[in-house]
C-alpha positions in Angstrom: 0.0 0.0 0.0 1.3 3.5 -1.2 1.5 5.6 1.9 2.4 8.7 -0.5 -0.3 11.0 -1.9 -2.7 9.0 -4.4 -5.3 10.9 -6.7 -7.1 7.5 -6.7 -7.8 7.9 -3.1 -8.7 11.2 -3.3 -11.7 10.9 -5.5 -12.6 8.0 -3.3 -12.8 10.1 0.1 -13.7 13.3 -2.1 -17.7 12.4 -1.4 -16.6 12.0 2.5 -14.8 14.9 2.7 -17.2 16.9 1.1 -19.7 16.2 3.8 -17.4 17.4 6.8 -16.7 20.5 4.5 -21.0 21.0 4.3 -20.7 20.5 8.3 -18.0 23.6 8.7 -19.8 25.6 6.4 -23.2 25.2 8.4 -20.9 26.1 11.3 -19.1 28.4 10.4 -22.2 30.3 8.8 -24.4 29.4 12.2 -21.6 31.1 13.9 -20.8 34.2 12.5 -24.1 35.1 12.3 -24.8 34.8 16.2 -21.0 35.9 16.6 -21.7 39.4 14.9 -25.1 39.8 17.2 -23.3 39.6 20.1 -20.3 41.8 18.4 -22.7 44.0 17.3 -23.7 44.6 21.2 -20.9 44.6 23.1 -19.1 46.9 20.7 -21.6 49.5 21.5 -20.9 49.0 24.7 -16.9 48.9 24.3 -17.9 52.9 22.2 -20.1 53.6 25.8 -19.0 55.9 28.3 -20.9 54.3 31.5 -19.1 52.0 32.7 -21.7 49.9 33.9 -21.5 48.8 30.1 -18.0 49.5 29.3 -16.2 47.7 31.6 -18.1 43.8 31.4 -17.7 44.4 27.3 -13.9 45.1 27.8 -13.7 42.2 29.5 -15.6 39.9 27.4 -13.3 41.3 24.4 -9.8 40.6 26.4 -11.0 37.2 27.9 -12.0 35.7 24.5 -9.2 37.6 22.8 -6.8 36.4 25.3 -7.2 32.4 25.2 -6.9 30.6 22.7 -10.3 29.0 21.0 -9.0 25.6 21.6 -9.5 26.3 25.7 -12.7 27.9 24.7 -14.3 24.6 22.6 -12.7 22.4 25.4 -14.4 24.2 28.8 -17.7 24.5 27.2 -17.8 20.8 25.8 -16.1 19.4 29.4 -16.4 22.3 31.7 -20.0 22.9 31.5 -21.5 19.6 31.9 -19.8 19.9 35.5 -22.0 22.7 36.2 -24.8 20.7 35.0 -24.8 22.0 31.3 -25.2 19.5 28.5 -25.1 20.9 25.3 -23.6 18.0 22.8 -21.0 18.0 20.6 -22.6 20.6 17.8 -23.9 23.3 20.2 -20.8 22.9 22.2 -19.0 23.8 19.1 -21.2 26.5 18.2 -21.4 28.3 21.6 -17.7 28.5 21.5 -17.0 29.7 18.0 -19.8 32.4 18.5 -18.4 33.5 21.6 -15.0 33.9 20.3 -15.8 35.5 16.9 -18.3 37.6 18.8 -14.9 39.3 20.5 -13.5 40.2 17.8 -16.2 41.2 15.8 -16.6 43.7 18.8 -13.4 45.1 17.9 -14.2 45.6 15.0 -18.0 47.2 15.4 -15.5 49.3 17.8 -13.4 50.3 15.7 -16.0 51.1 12.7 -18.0 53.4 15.2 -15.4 55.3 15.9 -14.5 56.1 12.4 -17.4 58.4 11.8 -16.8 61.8 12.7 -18.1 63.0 15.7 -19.9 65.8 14.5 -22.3 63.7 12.9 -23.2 62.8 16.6 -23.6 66.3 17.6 -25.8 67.5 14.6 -27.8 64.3 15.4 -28.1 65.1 19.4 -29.3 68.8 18.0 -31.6 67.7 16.1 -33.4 66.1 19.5 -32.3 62.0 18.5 -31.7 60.3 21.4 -28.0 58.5 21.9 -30.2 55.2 21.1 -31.7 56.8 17.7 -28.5 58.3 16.6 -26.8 54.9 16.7 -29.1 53.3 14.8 -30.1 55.6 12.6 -26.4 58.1 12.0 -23.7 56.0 13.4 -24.5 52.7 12.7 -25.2 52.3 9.4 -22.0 53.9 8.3 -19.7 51.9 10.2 -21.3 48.7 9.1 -20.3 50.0 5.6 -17.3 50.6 6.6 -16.1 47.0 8.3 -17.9 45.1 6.0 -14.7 43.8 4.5 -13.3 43.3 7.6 -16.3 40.7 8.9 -15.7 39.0 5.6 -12.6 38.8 6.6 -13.5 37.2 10.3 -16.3 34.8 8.5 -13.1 33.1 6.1 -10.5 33.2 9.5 -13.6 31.6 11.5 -14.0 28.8 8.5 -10.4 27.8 9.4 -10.5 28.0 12.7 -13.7 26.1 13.0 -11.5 23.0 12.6 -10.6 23.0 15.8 -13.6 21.6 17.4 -12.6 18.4 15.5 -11.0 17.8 18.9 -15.0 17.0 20.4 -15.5 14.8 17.4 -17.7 16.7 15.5 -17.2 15.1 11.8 -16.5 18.9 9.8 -13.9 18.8 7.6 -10.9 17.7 9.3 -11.9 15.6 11.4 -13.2 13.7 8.3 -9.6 13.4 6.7 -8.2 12.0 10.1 -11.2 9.2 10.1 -9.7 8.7 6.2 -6.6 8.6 7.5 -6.9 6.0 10.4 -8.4 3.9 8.3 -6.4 4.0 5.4 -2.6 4.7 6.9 -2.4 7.5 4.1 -1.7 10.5 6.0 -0.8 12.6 3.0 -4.0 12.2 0.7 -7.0 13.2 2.9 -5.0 15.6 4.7 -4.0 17.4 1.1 -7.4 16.8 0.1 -8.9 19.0 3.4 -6.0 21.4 2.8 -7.3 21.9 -1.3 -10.9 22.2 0.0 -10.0 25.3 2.5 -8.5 26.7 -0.1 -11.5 26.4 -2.6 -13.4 27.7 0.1 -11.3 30.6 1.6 -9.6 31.8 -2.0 -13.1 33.1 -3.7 -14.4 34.8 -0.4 -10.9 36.7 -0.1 -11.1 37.7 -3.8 -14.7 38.6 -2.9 -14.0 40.6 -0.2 -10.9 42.3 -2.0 -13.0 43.1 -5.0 -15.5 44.9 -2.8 -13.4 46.8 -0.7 -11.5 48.1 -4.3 -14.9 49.3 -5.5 -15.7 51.3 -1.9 -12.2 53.4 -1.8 -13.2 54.2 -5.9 -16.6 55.3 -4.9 -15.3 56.7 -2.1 
């Protein structure tokens, strides 16, 4: 048996690994979207000056920002239940990527708010808007204009990084290869195979997000 990379193989696990790919899309997708919620909120309350708000969303941010996601998967899959929380393997995995691409898409909801002048805040609090209204209506539809290429960018990083709860045996796309690869001895196929489907995954998002970011600073 050829323990060196073998096409032959490759379209024989290509169906397999195509499932696990469909399982990280469905979380990665599941994710971001919840992930950018709570982004969404505790970056207006990163932007907040009471600190009742301020301080608990700084916290969050440098917490989740400060471990690594792999200690994040692990203590809500095997952490929780010990409080009595039993969320299974998929939720498990969820919860933690959401949590963790929540934090940095606070950062950068942060960092878009800030970019808008602040005078726009003051003609708004003229006007009579409320600090509530002028968020939703002034501030925050410009920012999210202007970090839109920067949450592509977290959905693609979160794609890769969403391998990581293979270690809770959820079946996404590496943890398909290694299941190839413990029963086949072929480290080399499956795991190029995974590698080429990232890439066909990651490559016309980054183009995508390139390409719309190019036609902002011309319209701009």
């Amino acid at each position: 048996m050829s323990l060196g990379f073998r096409p032959d193989l490759l379209v024989d696990i290509l169906p397999e690994l195509l499932q696990g790919a469909k399982i990280t899309v469905e979380l990665t997708v599941v994710s971001v979207a919840i992930g950018t919620l709570i982004g969404l909120v505790v970056g207006v309350c990163r932007v907040s000056h009471l600190k009742v708000l301020n301080v608990p969303a700084a916290l969050y941010v440098e917490v989740l920002r400060g471990t690594p996601l792999l200690v994040q998967v692990m203590i809500v899959y095997y952490g929780l239940p010990n409080l009595g929380i039993n969320l299974g393997q998929m939720t498990s995995g969820i919860v933690a990527l959401s949590l963790n691409s929540g934090a940095y898409v606070a950062e950068i909801f942060k960092a878009g708010i800030k970019s808008i002048k602040k005078g726009q805040t003051e003609a708004s609090f003229s006007l009579g808007m409320t600090y509530g209204q002028t968020m939703r209506f002034v501030i925050l539809p410009q920012a999210v204009r202007n970090i839109l290429p920067a949450l592509g960018n977290e959905f693609i990083a979160l794609i890769k990084d969403s391998s990581l709860v293979s270690v809770i045996a959820i079946e996404e796309l590496l943890r398909r290869g290694m299941i190839v690869y413990s029963r086949t001895y072929n480290a080399w196929t499956p795991l190029i195979g995974v590698a080429i489907i990232y890439l066909c995954m990651t490559i016309p998002l980054s183009r995508m997000v390139a390409f719309v970011e190019k036609r902002w600073e011309i319209n701009d």
